[in-house]
N, C-alpha and C positions, 0 to 999 in steps of 0.2 A: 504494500500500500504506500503510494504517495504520500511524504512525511507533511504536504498539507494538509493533508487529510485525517493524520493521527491528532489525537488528543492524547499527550503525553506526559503533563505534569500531575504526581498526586493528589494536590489540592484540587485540582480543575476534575479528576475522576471522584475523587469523595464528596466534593459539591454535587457532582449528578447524581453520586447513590444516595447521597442523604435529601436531596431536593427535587430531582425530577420523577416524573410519574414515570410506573414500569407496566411495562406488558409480559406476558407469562405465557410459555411455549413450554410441552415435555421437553424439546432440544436445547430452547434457548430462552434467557431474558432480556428483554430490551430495557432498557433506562434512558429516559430522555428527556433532556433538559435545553429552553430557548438561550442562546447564547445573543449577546450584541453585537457579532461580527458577522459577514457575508458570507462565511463559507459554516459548512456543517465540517464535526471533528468527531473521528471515532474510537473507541477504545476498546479492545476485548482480552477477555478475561477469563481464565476459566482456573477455580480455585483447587484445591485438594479432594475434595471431595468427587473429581469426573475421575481421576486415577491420579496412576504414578506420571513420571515427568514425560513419559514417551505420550501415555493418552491426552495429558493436557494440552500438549504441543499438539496433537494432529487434531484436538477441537477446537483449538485455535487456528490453526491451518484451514479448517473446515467454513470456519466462519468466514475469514480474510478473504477466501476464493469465491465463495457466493457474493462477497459485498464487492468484488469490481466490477459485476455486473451493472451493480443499484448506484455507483459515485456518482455519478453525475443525473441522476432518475431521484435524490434525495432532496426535500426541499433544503434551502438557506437557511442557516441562523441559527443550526442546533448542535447540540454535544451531544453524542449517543455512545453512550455505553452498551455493550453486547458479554453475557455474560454464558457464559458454555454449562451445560446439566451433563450429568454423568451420562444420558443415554445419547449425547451425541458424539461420544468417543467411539460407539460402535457405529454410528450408521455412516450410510453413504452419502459421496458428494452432492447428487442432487435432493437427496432429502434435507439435508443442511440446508440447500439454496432455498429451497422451501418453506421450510423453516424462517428463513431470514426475512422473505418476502409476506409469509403471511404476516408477519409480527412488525413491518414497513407498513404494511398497510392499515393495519388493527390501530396502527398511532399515528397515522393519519400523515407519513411523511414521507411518501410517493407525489412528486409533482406530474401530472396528465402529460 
């Protein structure tokens, strides 16, 4: 991902867990928060809980490759945090994408 596009500092990802509204997928959670700049910033994450270091990595992985589909399909002006569940260590790529897209849309930040 485009380091425009990350959201990297930890203040700026615990301000979105602690403040923005989340959406809730078996695969994945979204967090999302209005930011006041022009571009949207993403963060993902996936804690101890989805496995050991090899799983976490590849539902991270999982996530990143769905969301370059959605960079530029994402509206302006938000910080989204994306957060990996234990069952998206086993699935597949295109279910991940799915995953990612139904939970873009559920919060309403797919631009037409």
């Amino acid at each position: 991902m485009n380091r425009k596009f990350r959201l990297t500092s930890s203040l700026d990802i615990q301000r979105v867990r602690r403040q923005g509204k989340s959406y809730a997928h078996p695969l994945l959670v979204l967090v999302a928060l209005e930011n006041q700049l022009d571009q949207t910033r993403f963060a993902v994450s996936a804690g101890v809980s989805v496995g050991n270091a090899v799983q976490r990595n590849r539902a991270k992985r999982l996530i990143r490759a769905g969301l370059q589909d959605y960079l530029e399909k994402v509206k302006k002006g938000y910080d989204i945090l994306l957060i990996a569940r234990k069952p998206l260590a086993d699935a597949a790529s295109p279910d991940a994408a799915a995953a990612l897209e139904a939970m873009l849309r559920k919060a309403d930040l797919l631009s037409t």
